[in-house]
MARFI-254948 format. One record per atom (N, C-alpha, C, O, CB): atom name; residue number from 1; x, y, z. Coordinates in steps of 0.1 Angstrom, whole numbers, plus 5000, padded with zeros to 4 digits. Glycine has a CB too. Example, Ala and Ser with C-alpha at 12.3 -4.5 7.8 and 13.67 -1.06 7.14 Angstrom:
! residues 2
pt name N; resi 1; east 5132; north 4943; up 5078
pt name CA; resi 1; east 5123; north 4955; up 5078
pt name C; resi 1; east 5132; north 4967; up 5078
pt name O; resi 1; east 5142; north 4967; up 5085
pt name CB; resi 1; east 5113; north 4955; up 5090
pt name N; resi 2; east 5128; north 4978; up 5071
pt name CA; resi 2; east 5137; north 4989; up 5071
pt name C; resi 2; east 5129; north 5000; up 5079
pt name O; resi 2; east 5134; north 5011; up 5080
pt name CB; resi 2; east 5141; north 4994; up 5057
This chain:
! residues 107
pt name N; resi 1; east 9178; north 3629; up 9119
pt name CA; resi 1; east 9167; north 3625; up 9126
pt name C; resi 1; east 9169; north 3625; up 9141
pt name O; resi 1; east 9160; north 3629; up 9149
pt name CB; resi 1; east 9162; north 3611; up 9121
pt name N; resi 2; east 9182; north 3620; up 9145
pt name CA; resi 2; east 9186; north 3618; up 9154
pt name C; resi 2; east 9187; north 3634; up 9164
pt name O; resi 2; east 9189; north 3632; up 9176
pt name CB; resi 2; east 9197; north 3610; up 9151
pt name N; resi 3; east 9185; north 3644; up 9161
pt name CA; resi 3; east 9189; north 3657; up 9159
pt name C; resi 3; east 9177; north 3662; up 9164
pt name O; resi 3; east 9176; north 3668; up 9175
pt name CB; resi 3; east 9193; north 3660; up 9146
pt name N; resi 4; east 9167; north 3661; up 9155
pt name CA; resi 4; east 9151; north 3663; up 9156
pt name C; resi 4; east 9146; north 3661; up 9171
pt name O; resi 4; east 9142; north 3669; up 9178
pt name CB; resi 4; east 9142; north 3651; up 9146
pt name N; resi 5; east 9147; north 3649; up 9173
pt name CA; resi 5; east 9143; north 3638; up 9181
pt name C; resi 5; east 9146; north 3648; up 9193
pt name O; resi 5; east 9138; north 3656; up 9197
pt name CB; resi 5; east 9150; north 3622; up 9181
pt name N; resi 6; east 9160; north 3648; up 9198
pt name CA; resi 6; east 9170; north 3654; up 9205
pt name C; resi 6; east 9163; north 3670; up 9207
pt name O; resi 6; east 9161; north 3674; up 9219
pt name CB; resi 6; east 9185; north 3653; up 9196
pt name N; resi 7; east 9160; north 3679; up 9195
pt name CA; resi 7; east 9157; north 3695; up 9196
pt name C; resi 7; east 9142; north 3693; up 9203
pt name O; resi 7; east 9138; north 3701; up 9212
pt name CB; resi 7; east 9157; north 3703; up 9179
pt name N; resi 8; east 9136; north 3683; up 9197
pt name CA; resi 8; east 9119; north 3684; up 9203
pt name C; resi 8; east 9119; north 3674; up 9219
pt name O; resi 8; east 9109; north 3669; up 9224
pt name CB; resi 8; east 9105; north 3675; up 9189
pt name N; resi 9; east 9128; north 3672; up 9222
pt name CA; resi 9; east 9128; north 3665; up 9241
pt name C; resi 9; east 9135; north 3677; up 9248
pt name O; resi 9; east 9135; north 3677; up 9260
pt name CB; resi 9; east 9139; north 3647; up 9246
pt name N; resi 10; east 9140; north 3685; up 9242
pt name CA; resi 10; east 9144; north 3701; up 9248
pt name C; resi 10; east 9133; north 3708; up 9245
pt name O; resi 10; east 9126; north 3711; up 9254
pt name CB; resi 10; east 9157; north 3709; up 9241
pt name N; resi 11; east 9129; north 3711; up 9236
pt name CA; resi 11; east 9112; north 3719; up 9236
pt name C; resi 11; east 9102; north 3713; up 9247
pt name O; resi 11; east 9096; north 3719; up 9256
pt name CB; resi 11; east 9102; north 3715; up 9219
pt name N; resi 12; east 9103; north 3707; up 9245
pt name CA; resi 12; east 9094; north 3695; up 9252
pt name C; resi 12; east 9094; north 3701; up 9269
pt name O; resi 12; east 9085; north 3705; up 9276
pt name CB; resi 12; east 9103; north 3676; up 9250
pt name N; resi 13; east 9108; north 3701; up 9273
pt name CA; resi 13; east 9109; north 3698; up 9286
pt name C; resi 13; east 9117; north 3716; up 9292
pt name O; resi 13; east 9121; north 3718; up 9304
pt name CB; resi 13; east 9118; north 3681; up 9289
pt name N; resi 14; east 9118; north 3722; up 9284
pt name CA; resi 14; east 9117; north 3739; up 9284
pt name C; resi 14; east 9103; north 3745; up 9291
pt name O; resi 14; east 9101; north 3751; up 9301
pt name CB; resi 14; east 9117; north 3744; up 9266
pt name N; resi 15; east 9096; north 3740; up 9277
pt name CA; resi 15; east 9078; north 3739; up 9281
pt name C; resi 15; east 9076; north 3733; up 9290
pt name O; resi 15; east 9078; north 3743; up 9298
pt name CB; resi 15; east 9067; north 3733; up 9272
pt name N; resi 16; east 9074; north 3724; up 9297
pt name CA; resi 16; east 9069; north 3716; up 9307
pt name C; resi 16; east 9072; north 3726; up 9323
pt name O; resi 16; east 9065; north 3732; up 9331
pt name CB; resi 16; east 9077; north 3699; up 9307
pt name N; resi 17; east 9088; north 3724; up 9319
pt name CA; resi 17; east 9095; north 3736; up 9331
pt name C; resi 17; east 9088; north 3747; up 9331
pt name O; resi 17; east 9080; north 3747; up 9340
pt name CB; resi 17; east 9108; north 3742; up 9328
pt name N; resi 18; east 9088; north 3762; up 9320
pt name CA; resi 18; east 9083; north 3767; up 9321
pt name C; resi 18; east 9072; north 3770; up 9326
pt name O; resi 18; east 9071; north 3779; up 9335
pt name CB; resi 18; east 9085; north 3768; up 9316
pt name N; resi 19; east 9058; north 3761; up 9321
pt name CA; resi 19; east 9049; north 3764; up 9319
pt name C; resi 19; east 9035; north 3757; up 9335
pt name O; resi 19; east 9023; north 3758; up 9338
pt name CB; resi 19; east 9049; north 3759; up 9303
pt name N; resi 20; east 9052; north 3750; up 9343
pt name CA; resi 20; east 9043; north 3745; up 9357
pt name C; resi 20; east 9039; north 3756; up 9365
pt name O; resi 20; east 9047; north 3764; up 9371
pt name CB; resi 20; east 9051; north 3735; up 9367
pt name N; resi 21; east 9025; north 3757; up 9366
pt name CA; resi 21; east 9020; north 3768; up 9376
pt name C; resi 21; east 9019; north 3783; up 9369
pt name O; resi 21; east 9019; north 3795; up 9374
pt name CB; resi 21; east 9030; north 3768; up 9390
pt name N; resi 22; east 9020; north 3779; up 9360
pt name CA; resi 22; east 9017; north 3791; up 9347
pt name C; resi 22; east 9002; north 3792; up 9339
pt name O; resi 22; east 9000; north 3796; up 9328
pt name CB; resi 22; east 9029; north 3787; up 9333
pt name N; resi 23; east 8994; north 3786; up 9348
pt name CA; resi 23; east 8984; north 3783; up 9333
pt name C; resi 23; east 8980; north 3793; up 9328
pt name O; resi 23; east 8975; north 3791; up 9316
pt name CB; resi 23; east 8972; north 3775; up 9334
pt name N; resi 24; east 8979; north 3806; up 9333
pt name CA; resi 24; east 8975; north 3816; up 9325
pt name C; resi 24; east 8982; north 3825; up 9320
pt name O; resi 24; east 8977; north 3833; up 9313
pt name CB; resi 24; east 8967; north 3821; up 9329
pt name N; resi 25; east 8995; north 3825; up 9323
pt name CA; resi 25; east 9006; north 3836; up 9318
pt name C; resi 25; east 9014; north 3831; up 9304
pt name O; resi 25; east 9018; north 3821; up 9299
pt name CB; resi 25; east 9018; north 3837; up 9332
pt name N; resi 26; east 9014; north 3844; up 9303
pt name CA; resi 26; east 9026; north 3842; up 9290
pt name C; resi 26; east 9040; north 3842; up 9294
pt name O; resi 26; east 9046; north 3849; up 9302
pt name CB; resi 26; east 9025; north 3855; up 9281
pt name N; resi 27; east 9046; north 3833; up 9288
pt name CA; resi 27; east 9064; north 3829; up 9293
pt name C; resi 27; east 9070; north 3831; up 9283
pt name O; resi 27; east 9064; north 3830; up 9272
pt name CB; resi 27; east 9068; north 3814; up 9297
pt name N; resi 28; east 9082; north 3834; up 9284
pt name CA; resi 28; east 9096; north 3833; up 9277
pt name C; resi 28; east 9102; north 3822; up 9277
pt name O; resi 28; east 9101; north 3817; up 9288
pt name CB; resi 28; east 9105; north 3841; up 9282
pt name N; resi 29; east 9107; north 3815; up 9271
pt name CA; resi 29; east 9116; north 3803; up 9269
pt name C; resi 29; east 9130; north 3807; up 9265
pt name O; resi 29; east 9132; north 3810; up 9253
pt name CB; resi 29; east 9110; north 3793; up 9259
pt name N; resi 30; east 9138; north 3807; up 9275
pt name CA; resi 30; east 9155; north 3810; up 9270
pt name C; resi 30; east 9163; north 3806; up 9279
pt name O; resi 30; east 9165; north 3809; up 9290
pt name CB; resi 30; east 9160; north 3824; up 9268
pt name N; resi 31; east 9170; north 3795; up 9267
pt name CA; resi 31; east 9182; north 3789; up 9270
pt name C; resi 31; east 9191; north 3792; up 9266
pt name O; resi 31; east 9191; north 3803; up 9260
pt name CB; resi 31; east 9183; north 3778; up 9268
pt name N; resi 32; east 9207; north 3783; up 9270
pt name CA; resi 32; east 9223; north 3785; up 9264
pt name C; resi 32; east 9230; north 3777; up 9264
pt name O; resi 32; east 9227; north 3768; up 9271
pt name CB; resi 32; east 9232; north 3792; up 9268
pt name N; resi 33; east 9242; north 3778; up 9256
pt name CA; resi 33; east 9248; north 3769; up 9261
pt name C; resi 33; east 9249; north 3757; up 9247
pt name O; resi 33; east 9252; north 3762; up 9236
pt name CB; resi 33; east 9241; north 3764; up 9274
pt name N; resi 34; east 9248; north 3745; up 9247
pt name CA; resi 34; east 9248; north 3735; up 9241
pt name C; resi 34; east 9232; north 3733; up 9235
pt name O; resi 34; east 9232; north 3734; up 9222
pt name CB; resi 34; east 9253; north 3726; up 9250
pt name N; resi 35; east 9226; north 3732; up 9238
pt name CA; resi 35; east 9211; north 3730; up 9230
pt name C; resi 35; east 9209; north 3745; up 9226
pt name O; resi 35; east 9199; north 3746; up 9219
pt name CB; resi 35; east 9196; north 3723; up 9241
pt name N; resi 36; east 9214; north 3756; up 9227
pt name CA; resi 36; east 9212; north 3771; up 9219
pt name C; resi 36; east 9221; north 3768; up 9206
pt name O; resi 36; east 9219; north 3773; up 9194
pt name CB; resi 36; east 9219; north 3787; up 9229
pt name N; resi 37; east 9230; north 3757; up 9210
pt name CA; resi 37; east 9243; north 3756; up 9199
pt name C; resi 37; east 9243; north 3748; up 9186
pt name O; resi 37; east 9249; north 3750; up 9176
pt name CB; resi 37; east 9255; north 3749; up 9205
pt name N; resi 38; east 9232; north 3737; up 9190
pt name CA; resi 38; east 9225; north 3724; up 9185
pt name C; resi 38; east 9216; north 3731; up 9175
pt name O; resi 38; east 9216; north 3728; up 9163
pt name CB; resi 38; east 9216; north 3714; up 9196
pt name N; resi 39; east 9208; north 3742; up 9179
pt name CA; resi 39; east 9193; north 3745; up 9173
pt name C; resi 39; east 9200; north 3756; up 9165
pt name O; resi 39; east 9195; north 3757; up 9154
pt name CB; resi 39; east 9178; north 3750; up 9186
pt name N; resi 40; east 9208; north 3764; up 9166
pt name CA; resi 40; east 9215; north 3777; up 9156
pt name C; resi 40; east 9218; north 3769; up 9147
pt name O; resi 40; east 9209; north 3770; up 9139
pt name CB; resi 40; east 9229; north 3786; up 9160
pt name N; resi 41; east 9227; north 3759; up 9145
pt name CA; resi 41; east 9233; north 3750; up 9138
pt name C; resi 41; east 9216; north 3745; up 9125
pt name O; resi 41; east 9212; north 3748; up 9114
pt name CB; resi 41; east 9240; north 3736; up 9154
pt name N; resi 42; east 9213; north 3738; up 9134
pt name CA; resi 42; east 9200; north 3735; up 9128
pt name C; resi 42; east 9193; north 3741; up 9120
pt name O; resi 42; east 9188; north 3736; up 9110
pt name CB; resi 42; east 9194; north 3734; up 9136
pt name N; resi 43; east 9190; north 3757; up 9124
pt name CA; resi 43; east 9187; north 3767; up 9115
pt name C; resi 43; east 9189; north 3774; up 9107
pt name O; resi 43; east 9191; north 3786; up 9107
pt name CB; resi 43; east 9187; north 3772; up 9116
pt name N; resi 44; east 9187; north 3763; up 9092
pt name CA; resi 44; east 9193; north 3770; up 9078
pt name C; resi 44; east 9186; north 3766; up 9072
pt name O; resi 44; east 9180; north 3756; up 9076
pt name CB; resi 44; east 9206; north 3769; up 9072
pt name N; resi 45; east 9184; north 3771; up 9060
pt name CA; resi 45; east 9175; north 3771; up 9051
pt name C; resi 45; east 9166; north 3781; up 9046
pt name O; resi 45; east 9167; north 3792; up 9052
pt name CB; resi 45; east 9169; north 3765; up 9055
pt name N; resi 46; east 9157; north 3781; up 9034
pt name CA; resi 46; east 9150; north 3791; up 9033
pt name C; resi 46; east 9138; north 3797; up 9040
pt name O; resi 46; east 9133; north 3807; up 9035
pt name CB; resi 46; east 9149; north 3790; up 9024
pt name N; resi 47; east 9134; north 3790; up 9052
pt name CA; resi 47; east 9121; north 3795; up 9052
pt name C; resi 47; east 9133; north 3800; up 9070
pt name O; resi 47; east 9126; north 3799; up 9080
pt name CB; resi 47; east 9102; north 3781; up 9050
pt name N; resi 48; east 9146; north 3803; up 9074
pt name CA; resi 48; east 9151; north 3807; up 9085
pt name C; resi 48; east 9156; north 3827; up 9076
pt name O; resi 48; east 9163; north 3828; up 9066
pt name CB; resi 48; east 9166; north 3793; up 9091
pt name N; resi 49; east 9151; north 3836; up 9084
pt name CA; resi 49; east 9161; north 3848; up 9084
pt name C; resi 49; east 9173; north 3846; up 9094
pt name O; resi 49; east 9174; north 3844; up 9106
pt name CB; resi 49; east 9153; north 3863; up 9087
pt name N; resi 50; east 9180; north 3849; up 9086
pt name CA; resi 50; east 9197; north 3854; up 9092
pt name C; resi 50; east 9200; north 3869; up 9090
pt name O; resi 50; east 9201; north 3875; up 9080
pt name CB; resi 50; east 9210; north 3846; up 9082
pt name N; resi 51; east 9202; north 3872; up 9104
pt name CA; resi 51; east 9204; north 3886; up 9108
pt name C; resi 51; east 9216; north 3893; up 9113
pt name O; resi 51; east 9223; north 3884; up 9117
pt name CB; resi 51; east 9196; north 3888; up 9117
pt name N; resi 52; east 9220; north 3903; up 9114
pt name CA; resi 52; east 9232; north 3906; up 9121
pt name C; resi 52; east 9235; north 3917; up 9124
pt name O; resi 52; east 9242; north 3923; up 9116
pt name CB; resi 52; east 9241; north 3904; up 9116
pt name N; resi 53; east 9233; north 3925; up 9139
pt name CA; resi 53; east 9239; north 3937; up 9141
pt name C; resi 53; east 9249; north 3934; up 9153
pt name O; resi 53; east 9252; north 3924; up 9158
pt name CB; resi 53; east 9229; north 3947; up 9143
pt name N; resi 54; east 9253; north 3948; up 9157
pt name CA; resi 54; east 9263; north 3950; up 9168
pt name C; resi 54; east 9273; north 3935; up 9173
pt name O; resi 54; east 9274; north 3934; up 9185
pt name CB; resi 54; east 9254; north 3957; up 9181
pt name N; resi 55; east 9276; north 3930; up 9169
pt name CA; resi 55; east 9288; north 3919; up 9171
pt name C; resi 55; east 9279; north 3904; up 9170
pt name O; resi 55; east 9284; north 3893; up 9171
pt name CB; resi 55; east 9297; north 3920; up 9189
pt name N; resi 56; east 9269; north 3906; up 9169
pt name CA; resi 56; east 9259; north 3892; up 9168
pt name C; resi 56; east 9252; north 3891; up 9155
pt name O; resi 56; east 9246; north 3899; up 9148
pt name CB; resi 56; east 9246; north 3892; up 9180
pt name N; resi 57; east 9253; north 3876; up 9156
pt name CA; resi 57; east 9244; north 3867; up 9148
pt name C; resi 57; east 9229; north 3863; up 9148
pt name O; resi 57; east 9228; north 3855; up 9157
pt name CB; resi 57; east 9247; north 3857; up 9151
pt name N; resi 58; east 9220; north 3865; up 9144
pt name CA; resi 58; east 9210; north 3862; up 9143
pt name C; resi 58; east 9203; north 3851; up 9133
pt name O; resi 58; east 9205; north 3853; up 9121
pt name CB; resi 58; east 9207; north 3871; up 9144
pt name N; resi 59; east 9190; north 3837; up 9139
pt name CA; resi 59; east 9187; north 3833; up 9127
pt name C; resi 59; east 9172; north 3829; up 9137
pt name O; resi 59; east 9168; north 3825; up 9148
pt name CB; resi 59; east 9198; north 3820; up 9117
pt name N; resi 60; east 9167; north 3832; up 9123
pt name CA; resi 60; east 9153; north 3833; up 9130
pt name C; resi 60; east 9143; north 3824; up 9125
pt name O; resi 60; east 9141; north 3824; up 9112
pt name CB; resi 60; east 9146; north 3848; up 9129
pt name N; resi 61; east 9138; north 3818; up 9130
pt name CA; resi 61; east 9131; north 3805; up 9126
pt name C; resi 61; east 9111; north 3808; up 9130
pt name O; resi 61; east 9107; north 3819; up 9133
pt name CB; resi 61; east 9141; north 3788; up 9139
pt name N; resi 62; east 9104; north 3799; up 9130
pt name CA; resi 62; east 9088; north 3801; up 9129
pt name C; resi 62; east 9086; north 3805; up 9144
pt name O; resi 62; east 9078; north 3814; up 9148
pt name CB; resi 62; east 9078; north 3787; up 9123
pt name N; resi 63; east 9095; north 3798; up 9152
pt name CA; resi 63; east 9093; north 3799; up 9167
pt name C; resi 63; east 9096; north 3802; up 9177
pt name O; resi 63; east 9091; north 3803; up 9189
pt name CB; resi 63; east 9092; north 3793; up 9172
pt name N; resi 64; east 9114; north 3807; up 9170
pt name CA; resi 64; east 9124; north 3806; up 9180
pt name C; resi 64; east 9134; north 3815; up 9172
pt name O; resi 64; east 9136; north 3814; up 9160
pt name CB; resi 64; east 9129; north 3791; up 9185
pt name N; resi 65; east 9141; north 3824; up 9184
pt name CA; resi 65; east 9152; north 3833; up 9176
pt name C; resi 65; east 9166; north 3830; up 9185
pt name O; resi 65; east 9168; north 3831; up 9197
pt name CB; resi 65; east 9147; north 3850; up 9176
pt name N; resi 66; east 9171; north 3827; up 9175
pt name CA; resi 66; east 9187; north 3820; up 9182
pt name C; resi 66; east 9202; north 3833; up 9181
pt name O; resi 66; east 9203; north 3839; up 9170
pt name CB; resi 66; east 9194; north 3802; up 9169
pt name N; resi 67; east 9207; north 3835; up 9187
pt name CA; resi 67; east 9219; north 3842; up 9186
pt name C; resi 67; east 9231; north 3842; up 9186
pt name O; resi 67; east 9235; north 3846; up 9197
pt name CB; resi 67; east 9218; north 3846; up 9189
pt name N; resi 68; east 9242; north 3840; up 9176
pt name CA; resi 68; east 9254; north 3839; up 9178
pt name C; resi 68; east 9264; north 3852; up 9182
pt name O; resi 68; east 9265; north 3860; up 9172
pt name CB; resi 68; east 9257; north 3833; up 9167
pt name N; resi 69; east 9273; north 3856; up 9196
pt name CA; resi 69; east 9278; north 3862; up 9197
pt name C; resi 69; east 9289; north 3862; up 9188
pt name O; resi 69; east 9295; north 3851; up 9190
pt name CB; resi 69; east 9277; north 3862; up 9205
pt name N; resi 70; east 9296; north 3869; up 9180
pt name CA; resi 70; east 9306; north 3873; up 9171
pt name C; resi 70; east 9318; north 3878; up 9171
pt name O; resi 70; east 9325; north 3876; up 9162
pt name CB; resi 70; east 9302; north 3880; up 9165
pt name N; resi 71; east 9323; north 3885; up 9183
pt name CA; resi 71; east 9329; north 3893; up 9187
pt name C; resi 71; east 9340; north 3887; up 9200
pt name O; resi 71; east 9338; north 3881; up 9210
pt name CB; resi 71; east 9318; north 3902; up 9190
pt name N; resi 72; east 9348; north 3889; up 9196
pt name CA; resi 72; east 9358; north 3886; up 9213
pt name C; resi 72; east 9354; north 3886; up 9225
pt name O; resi 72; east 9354; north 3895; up 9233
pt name CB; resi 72; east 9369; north 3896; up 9218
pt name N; resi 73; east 9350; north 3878; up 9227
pt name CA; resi 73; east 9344; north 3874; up 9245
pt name C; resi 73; east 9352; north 3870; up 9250
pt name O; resi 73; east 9361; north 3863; up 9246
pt name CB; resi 73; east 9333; north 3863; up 9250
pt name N; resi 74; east 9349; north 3877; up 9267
pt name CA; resi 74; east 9359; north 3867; up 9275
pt name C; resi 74; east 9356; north 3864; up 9283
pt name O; resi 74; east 9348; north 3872; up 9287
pt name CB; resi 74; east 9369; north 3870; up 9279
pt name N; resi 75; east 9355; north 3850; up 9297
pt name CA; resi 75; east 9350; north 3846; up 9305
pt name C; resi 75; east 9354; north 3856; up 9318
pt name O; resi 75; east 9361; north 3867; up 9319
pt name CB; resi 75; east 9353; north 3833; up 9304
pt name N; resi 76; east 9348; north 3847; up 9329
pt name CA; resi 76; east 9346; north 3856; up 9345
pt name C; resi 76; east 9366; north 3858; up 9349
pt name O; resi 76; east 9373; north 3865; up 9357
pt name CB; resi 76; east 9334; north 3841; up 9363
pt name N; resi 77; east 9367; north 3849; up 9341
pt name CA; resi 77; east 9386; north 3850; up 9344
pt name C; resi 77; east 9397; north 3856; up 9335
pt name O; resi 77; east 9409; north 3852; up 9334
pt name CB; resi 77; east 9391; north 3837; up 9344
pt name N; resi 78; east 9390; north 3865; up 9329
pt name CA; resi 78; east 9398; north 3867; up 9312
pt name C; resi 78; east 9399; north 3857; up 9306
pt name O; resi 78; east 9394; north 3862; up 9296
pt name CB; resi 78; east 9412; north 3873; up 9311
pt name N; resi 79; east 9401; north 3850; up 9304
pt name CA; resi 79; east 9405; north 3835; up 9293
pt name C; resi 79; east 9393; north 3841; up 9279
pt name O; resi 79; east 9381; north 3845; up 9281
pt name CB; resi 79; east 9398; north 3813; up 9304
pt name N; resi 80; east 9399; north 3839; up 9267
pt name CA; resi 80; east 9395; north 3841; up 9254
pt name C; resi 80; east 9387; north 3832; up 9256
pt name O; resi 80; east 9390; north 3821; up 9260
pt name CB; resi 80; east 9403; north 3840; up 9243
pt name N; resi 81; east 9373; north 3836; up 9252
pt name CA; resi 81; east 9361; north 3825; up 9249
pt name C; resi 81; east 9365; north 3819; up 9233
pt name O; resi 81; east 9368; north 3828; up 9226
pt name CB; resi 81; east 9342; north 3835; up 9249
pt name N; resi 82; east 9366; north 3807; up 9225
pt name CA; resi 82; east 9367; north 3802; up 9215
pt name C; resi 82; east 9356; north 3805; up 9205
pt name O; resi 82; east 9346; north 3809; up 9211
pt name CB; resi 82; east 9369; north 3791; up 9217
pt name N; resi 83; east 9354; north 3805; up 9190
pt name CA; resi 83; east 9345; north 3805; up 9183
pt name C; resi 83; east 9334; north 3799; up 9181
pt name O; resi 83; east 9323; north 3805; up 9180
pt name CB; resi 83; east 9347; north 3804; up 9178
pt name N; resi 84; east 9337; north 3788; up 9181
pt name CA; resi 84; east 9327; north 3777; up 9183
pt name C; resi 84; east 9319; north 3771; up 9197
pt name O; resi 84; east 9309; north 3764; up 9198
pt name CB; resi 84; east 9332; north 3767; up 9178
pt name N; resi 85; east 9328; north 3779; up 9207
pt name CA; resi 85; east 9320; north 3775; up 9218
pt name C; resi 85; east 9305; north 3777; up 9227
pt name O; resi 85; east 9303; north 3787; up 9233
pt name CB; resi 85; east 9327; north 3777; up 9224
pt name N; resi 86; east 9296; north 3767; up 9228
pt name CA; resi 86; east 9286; north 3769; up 9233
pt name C; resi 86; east 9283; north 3781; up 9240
pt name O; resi 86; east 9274; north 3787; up 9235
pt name CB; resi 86; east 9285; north 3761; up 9237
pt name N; resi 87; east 9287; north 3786; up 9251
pt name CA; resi 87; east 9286; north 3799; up 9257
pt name C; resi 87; east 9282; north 3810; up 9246
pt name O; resi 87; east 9276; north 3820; up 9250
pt name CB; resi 87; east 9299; north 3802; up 9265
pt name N; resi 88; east 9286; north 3809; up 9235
pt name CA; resi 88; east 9282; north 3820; up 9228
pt name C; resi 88; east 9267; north 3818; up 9220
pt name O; resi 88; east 9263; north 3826; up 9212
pt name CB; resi 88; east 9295; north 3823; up 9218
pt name N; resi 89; east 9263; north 3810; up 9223
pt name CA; resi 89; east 9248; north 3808; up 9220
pt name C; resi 89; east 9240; north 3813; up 9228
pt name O; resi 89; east 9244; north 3816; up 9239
pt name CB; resi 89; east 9245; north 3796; up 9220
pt name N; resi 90; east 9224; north 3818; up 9224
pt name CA; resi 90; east 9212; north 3816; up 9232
pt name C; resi 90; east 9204; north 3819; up 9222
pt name O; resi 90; east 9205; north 3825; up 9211
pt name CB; resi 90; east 9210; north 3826; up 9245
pt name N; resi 91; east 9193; north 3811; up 9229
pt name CA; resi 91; east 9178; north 3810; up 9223
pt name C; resi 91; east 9170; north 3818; up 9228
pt name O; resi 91; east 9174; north 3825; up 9237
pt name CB; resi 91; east 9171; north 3800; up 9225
pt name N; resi 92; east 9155; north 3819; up 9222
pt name CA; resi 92; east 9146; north 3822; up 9227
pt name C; resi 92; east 9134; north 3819; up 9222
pt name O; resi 92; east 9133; north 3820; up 9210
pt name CB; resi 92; east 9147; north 3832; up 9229
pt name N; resi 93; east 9122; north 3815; up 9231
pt name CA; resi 93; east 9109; north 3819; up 9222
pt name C; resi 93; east 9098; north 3821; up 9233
pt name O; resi 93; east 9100; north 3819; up 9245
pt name CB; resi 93; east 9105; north 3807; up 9210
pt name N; resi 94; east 9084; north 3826; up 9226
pt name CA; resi 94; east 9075; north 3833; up 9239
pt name C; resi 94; east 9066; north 3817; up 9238
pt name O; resi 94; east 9069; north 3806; up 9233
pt name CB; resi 94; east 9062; north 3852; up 9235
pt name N; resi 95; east 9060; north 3820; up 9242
pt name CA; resi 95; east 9044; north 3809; up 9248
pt name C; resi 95; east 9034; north 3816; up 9256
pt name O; resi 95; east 9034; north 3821; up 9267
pt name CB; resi 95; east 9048; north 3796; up 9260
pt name N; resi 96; east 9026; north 3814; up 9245
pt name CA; resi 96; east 9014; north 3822; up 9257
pt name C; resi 96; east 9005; north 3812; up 9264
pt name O; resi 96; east 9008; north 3800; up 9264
pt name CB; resi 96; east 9001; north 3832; up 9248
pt name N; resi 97; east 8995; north 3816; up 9271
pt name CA; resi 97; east 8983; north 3806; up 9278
pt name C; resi 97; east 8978; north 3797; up 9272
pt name O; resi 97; east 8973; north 3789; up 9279
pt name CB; resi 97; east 8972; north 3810; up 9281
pt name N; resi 98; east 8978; north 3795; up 9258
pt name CA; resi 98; east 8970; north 3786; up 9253
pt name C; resi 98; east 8981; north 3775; up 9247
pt name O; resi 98; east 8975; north 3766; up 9240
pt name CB; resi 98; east 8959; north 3793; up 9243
pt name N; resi 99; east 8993; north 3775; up 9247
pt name CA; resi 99; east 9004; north 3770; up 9241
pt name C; resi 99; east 9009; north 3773; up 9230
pt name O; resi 99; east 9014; north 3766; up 9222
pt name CB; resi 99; east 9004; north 3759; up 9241
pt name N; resi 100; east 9008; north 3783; up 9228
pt name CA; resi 100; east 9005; north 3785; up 9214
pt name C; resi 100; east 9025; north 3792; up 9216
pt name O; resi 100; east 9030; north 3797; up 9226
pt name CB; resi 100; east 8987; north 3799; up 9209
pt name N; resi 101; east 9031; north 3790; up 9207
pt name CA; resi 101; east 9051; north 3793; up 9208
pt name C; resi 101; east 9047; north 3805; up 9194
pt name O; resi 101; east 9038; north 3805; up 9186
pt name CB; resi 101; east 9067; north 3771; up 9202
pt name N; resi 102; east 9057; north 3813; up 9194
pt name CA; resi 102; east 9059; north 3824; up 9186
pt name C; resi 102; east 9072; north 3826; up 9190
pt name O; resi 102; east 9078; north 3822; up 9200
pt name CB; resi 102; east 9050; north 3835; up 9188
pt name N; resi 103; east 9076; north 3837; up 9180
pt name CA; resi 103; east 9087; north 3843; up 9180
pt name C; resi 103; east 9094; north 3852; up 9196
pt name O; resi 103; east 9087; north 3862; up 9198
pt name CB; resi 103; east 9084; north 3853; up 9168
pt name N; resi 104; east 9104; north 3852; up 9205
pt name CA; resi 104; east 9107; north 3862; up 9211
pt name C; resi 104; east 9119; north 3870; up 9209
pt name O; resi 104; east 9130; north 3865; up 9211
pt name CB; resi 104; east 9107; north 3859; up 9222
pt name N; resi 105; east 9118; north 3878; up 9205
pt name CA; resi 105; east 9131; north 3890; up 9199
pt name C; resi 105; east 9139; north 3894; up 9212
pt name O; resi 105; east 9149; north 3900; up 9209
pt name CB; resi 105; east 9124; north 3908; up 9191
pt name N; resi 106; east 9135; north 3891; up 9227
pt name CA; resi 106; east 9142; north 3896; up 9237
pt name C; resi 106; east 9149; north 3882; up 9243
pt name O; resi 106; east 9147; north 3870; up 9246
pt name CB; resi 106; east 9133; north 3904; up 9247
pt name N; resi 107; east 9160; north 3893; up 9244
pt name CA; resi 107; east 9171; north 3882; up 9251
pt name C; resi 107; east 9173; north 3892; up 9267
pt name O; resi 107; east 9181; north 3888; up 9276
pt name CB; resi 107; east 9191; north 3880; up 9240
């Protein structure tokens, strides 16, 4: 529950960001990091597709498409990025004018 709460005050305030001085445009919503890491995590079950090409993860939910990089990363310094580490996350989802959230396939 505690989780929920937590994923929808990031929706919440993604949208708000996004969407100031936007009222008629359609937006992208994409984040990383730790709340991309929270909401992958989150995304299981039957009504989520789980996808996978070229070194990435994919799980795709009603609103939002999350991505796990797979593959040996390395940071701006060479240093091995870890498996589990947030950096290897990102989200996404669209919003049009009317608020209406859908799927975004672009990262």
């Amino acid at each position: 529950m505690k989780l929920i709460s937590r994923l929808s005050t990031v929706f919440l305030g993604l949208a708000l960001s996004a969407t100031t001085g936007l009222a008629y445009a359609d937006t992208s919503l994409q984040f990383n990091g730790e709340q991309a890491k929270m909401l992958y995590d989150y995304l299981t079950g039957s009504a989520v597709q789980a996808e996978g090409a070229a070194g990435h993860s994919y799980r795709i939910g009603k609103t939002v498409t999350c991505r796990y990089t797979n593959v040996d990363v390395s940071d701006t310094q060479g240093h091995d990025i870890p498996q589990q580490d947030p950096r290897r996350y990102a989200c996404s989802m669209k919003m049009d004018h009317e608020g209406f959230v859908s799927v975004n396939h672009n990262f």
